[in-house]
C-alpha positions in Angstrom: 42.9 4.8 -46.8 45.8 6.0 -44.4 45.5 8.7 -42.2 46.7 12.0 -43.4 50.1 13.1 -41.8 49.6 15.3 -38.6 50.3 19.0 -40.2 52.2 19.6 -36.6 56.1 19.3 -37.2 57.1 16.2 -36.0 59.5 13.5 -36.8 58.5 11.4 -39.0 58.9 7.7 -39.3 61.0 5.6 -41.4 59.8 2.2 -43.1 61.5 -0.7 -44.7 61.0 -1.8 -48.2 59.7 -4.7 -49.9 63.1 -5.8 -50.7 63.7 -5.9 -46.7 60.2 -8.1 -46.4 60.8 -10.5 -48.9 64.0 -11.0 -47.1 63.1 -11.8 -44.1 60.1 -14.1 -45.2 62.5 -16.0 -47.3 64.9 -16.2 -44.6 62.3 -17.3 -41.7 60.7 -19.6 -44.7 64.1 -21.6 -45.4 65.0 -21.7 -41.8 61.7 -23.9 -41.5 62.5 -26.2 -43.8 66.5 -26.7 -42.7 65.4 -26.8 -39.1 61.5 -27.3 -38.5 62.0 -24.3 -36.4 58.9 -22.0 -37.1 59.8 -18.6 -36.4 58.0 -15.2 -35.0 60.2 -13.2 -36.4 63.4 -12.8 -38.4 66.6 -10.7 -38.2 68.2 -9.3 -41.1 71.1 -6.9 -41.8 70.7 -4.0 -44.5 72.6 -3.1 -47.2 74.5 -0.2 -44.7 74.8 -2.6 -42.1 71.7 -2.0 -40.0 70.2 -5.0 -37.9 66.6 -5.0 -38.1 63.7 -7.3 -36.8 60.4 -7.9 -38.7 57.7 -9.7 -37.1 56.2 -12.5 -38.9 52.1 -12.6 -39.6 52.6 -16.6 -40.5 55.4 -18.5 -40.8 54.2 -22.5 -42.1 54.9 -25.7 -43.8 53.5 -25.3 -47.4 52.4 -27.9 -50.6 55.0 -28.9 -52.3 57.7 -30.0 -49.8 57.8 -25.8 -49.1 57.6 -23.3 -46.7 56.5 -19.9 -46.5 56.5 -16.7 -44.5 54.4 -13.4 -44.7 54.5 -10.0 -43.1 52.8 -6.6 -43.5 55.1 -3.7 -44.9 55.2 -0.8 -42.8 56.2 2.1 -44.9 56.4 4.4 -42.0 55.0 7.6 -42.7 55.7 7.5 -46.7 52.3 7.4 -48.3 53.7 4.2 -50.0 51.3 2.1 -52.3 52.1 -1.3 -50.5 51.6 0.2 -47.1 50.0 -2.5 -44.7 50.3 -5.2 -47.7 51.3 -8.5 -46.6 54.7 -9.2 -48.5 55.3 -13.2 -48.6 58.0 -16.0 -49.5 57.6 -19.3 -50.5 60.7 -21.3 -50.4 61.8 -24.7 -52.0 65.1 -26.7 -51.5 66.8 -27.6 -54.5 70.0 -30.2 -55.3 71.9 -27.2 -57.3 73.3 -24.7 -55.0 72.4 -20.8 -55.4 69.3 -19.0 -55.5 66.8 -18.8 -58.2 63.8 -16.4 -57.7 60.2 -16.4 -59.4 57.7 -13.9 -58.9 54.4 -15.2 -57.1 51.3 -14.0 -56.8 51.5 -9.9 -57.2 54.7 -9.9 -58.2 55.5 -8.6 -61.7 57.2 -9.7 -64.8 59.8 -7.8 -66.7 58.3 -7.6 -70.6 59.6 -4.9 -72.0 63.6 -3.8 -72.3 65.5 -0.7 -71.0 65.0 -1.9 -67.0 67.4 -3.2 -65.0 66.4 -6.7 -65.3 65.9 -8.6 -68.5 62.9 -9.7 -70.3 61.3 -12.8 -68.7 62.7 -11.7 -65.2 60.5 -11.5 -62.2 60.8 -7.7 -61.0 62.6 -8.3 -58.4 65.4 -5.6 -58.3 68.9 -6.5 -57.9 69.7 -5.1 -54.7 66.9 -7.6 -52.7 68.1 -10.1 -54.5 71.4 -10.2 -53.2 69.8 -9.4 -49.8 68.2 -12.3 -50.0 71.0 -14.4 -51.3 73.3 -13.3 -48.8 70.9 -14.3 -45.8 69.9 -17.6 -47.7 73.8 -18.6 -48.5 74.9 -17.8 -45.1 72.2 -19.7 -43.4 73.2 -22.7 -45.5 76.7 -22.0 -44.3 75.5 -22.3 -40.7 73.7 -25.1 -40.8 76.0 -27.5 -43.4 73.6 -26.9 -46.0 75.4 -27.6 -50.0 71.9 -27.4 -52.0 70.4 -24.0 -53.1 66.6 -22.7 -53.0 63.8 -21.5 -55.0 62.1 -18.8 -53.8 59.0 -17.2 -55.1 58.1 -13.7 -53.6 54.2 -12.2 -53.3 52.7 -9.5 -52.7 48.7 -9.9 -51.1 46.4 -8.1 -54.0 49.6 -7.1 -55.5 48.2 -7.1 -59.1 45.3 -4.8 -58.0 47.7 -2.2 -56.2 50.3 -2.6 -59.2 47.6 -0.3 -61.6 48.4 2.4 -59.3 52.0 2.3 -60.2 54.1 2.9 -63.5 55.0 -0.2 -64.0 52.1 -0.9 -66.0 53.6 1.6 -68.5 56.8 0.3 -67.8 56.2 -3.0 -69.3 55.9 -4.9 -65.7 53.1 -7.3 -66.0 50.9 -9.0 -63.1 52.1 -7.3 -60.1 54.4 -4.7 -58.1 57.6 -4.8 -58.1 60.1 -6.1 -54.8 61.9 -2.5 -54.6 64.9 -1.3 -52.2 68.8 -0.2 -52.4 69.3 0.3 -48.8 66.6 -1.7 -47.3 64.7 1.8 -45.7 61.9 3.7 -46.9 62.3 7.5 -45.9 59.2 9.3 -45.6 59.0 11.8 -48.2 58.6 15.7 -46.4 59.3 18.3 -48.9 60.3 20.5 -46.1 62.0 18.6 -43.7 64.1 17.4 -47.1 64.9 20.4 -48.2 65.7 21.8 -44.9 68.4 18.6 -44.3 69.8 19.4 -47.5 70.6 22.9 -46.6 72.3 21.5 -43.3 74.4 19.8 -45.4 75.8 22.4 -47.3 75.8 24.6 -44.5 77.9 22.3 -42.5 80.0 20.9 -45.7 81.0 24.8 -46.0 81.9 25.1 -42.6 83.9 22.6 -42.2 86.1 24.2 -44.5 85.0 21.7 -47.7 84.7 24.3 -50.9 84.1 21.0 -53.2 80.7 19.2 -52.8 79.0 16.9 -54.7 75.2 16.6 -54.5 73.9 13.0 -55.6 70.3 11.6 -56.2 71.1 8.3 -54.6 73.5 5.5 -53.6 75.3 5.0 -56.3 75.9 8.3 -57.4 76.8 9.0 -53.9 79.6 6.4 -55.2 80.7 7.5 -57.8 81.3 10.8 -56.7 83.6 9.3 -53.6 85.2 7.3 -56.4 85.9 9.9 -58.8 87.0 12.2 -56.1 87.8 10.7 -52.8 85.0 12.7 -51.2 84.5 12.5 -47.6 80.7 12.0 -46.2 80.6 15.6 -44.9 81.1 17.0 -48.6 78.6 14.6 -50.0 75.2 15.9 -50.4 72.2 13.4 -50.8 69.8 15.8 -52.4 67.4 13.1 -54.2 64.9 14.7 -56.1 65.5 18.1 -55.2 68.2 19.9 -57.0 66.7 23.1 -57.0 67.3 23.2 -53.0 70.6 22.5 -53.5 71.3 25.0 -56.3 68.6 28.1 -55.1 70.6 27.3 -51.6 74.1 28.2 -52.9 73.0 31.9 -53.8 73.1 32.1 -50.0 75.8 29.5 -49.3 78.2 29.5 -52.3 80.8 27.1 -52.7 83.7 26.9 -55.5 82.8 24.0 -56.9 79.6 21.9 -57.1 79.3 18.0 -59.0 76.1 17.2 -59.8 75.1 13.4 -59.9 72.4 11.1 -60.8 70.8 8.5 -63.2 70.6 9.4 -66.4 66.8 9.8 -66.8 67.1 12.5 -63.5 69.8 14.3 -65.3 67.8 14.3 -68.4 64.6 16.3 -66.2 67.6 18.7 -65.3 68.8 19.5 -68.3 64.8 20.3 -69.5 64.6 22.9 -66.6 63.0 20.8 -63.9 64.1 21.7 -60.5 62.1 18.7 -58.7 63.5 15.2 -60.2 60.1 13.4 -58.8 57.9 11.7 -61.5 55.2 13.6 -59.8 56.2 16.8 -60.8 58.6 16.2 -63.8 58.9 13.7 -66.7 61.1 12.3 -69.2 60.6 14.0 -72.6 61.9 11.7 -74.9 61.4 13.5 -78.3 63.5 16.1 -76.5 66.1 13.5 -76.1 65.7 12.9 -79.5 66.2 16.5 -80.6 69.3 16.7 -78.9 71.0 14.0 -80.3 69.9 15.3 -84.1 72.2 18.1 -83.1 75.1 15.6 -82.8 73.7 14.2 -86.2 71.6 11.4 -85.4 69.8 9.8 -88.2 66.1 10.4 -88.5 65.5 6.3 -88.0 67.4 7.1 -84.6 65.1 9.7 -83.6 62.3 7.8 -84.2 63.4 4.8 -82.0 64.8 7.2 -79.2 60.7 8.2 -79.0 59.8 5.2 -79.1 61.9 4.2 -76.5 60.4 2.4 -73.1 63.0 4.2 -70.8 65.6 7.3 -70.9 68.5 4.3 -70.7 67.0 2.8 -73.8 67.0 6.0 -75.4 71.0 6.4 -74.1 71.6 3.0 -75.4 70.0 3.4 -79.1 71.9 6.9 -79.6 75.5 5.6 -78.4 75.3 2.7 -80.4 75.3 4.9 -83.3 77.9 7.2 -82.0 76.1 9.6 -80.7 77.4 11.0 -77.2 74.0 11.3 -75.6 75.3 11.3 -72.1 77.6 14.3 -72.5 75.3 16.2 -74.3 72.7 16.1 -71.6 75.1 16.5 -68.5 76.0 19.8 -70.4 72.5 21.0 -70.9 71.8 20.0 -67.4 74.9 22.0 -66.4 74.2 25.5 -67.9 71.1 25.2 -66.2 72.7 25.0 -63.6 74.7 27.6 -63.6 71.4 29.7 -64.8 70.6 29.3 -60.9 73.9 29.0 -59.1 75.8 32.0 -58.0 78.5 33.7 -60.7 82.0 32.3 -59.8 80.4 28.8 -58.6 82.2 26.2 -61.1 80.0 23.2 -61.8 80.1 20.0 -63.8 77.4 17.4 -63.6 77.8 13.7 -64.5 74.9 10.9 -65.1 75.2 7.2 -64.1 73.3 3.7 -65.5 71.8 1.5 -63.5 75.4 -0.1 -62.4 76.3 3.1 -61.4 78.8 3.6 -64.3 79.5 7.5 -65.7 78.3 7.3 -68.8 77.6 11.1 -69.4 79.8 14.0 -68.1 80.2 18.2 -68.2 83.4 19.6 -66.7 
């Protein structure tokens, strides 16, 4: 068991994800077998550009004409499932240039549809995979390398710690899933959150910005500067918590606010959940279901929609038939919004896919 965090304020410290560990085991793993050089360590840029090193626990010629690489994932001071497990690569030359990835031991396999990876895939998320690719294909580049590799990521008792997880219920069989879109896990401080979200407002505002757009992640982050050529400063990256972002703008209006996130996050909005996290909210999928009746979904459709695995299954099953299931929860999400928000405050709200498309919008 970890140590409880100090109750003293204090900064707390970040991580880096299992996406970052499995790419730097598969790095220092591949290096071995181009160059017989066993490494210590290996250093690898982030999706934002960040250099990091991670130390190595083993790096080794393996069975198999292989090599493999482990290291223990520090998650900082998030109380993060995987915390202090080792994270590991196995790695395998092959005549076909690319990358193909397979899930090792701990790792999970996608069984069930509505994820971001298909059925059969090992749940690996995309974003370490192209991590990994990108340090893999430019290491080839360096070294005059034309062939590609196979590389099978592990986690140490991953199937074990798994069962604490949702993926499970999610239809992700044997093991954890290699997570990460920018490489860095934050430690989660409801306070310390909430209170940078309010800077960001507060400095947005003064700054003279009366537009901002407050985003659960990345990618909406994204498509909000897309949509509207937002600079950073009017950018707010509230995650989970809306309500600090809309309870905050009673005190700190603006003149306009665009909400952003994944679709299942809007969907929690739209129900009346202030916090996004799947600790304190869910996805209520026979309320999904209800709102698209009131578009006229077919009774067949409703029963599939609460059926569904995920809220993006749900989305697919009801636009397939026609029915607008994005817009109509961006706009419950939106007078809920405005239930909170000051008078006068204009707001429109906008859900994303996995890809980061808009595929639900209020205005």
């Amino acid at each position: 068991m970890r140590d409880e965090t100090p109750e003293q304020p204090a900064p707390l410290r970040t991580g880096l994800t299992t996406g970052s560990c499995a790419t730097a085991t598969s790095l220092a793993a591949a290096r071995l077998l181009l160059t017989g050089l066993v490494s210590e360590h290996a250093d690898i840029v982030l999706p934002k550009g960040q250099q990091v090193v991670m130390p190595l626990v083993f790096c080794r010629l393996a069975e198999g004409e292989s090599a493999e690489a482990g290291t223990v994932k520090d998650a900082g001071d998030d109380p993060d499932v995987t915390h202090g497990a080792i994270v590991f690569a196995r790695v395998r030359l092959l005549s076909e240039p690319g990358v193909r990835f397979l899930a090792g031991p701990g790792v999970g396999t996608v069984t069930r549809a509505g994820l971001a990876l298909a059925i059969g895939e090992p749940a690996i998320n995309p974003v370490p995979r192209k991590m990994m690719t990108d340090h893999l294909l430019a290491l080839a580049g360096e070294h005059g390398y034309a062939g590609g590799f196979e590389v099978s990521i592990g986690v140490e008792n991953g199937a074990e710690l798994a069962l604490k997880t949702m993926n499970p219920r999610l239809g992700i069989v044997g093991g954890l899933s290699i997570l990460g879109t920018t490489g860095i896990v934050r430690p989660f401080s409801c306070s310390a959150y909430i209170a940078s979200i309010h800077q960001g407002v507060d400095v947005a505002r003064a700054n003279g910005y009366v537009h901002i757009a407050a985003c659960t992640g990345n990618q909406s982050e994204d498509a909000m500067r897309l949509r509207y050529n937002l600079p950073d400063i009017a950018l707010i990256e509230m995650g989970d918590f809306v309500g600090a972002v809309l309870k905050h703008l009673r005190r700190a209006p603006v003149e306009k606010l665009s909400l952003c996130g994944g679709f299942g996050k809007i969907s929690k909005l739209a129900a009346g959940h202030m916090d996004l996290h799947s600790r304190n909210s869910s996805i209520d999928l026979p309320q999904l279901a209800s709102w698209a009746a009131s578009a006229g979904a077919s009774a067949m459709l409703q029963q599939d929609m609460c059926a569904a695995n995920t809220s993006q299954e749900a989305l697919l099953l009801a636009h397939e038939q026609g029915v607008p299931l994005g817009d109509i929860v961006c706009e419950h999400a939106r007078q809920f919004a405005l239930s909170v928000v000051p008078e006068g405050v204009v707001v429109e709200c906008f859900a994303i896919d996995r890809q980061g498309r808009i595929v639900g919008s209020a205005q």
